[in-house]
C-alpha positions as CSV (number, residue, x, y, z in Angstrom):
1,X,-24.2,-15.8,53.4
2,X,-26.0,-16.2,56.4
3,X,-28.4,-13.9,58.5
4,X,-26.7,-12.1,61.2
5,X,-28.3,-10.3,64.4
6,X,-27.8,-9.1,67.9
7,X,-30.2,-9.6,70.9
8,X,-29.6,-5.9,73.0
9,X,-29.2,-7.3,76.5
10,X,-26.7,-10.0,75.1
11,X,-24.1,-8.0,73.5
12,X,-20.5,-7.7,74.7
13,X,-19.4,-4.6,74.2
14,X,-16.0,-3.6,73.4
15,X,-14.1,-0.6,74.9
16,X,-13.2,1.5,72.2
17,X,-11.3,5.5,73.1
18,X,-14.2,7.2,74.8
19,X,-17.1,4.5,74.0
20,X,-18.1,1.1,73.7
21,X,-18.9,-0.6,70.1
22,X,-20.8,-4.2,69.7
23,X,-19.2,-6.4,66.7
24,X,-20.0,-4.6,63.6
25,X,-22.4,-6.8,61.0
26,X,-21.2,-6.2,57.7
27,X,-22.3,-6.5,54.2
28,X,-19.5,-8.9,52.4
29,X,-20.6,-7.6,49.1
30,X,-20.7,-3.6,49.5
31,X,-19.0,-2.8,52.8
32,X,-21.7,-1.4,54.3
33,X,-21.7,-2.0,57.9
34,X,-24.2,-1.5,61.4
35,X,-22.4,-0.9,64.6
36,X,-24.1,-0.5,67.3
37,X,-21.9,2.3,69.8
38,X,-22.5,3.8,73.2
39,X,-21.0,6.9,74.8
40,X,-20.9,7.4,78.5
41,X,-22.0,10.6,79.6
42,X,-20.4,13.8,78.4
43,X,-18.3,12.0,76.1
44,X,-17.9,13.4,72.4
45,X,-15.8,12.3,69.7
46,X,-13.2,15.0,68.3
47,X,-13.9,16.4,65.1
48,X,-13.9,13.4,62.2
49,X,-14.2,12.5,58.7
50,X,-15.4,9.6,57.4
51,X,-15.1,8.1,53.8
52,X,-18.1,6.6,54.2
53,X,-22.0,8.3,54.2
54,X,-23.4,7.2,57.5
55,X,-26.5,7.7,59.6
56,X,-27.3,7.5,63.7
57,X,-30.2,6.2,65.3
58,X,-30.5,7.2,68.3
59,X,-31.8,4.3,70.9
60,X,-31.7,5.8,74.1
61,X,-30.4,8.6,75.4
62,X,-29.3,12.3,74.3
63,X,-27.0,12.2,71.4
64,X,-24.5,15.9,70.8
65,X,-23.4,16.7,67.6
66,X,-22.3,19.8,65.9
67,X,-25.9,20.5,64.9
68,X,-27.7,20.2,68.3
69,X,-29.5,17.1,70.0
70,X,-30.7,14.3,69.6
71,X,-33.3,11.9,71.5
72,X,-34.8,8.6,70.9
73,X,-36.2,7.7,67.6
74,X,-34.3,10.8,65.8
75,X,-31.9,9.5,62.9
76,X,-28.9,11.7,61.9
77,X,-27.5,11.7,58.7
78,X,-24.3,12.6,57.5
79,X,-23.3,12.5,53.7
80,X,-19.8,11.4,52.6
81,X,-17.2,13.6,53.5
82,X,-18.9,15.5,56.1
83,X,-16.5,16.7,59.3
84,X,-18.5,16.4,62.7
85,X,-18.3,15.1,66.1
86,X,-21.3,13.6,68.0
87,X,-21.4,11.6,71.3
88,X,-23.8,12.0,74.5
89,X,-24.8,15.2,76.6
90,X,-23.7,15.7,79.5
91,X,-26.6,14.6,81.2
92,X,-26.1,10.8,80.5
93,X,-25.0,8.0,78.1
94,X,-26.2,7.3,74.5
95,X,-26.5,4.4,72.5
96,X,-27.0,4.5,68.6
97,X,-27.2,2.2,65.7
98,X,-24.5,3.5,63.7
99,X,-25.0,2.3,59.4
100,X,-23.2,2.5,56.3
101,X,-23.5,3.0,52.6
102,X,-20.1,1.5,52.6
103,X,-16.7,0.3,54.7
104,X,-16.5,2.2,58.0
105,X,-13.4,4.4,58.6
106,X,-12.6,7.3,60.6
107,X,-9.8,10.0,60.6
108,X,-10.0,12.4,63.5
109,X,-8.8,15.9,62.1
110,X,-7.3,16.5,65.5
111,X,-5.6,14.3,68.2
């Protein structure tokens, strides 16, 4: 398999419901994936599961979760299992490198 890699300022983005996600790169052999995501301003994900553990990193920005905020340089993790909600303050967008110990999924727990 070969190397894979993104170069920030060269990434198209893809409009996702209330952000924007680069390609994911993922791991053939364990599932794991890195997504890189970006919220606009004052958007928030609903309340979510995912079957997956999974960690943040924020790059720039003020990322809102259940737990409070989060700036540049802070990493957020979230075990298996856990139900929260995260996205940017209203104060401006956020972008975070978003990685898995496994295959990426999401179920919202409302609609």
């Amino acid at each position: 398999m070969d190397m894979q890699a993104w170069r920030l300022d060269d990434i198209p983005w893809r409009d996702r419901e209330g952000h924007q996600s680069a390609r994911p790169i993922k791991d053939a052999e364990t599932g794991a994936e890195a997504i890189l995501v970006r919220y606009p301003a004052g958007s928030v994900t609903s309340a979510h599961i995912h079957p997956c553990a999974h960690g943040l990193v924020v790059l720039s920005g003020r990322m809102a979760t259940q737990d409070g905020e989060f700036g540049p340089g802070d990493v957020v993790w979230y075990p298996q299992g856990t139900i929260g909600h995260h996205g940017a303050t209203a104060e401006g967008s956020v972008t975070v490198l978003l990685f898995t110990n496994k295959a990426f999924g999401i179920d919202y727990l409302q609609k």
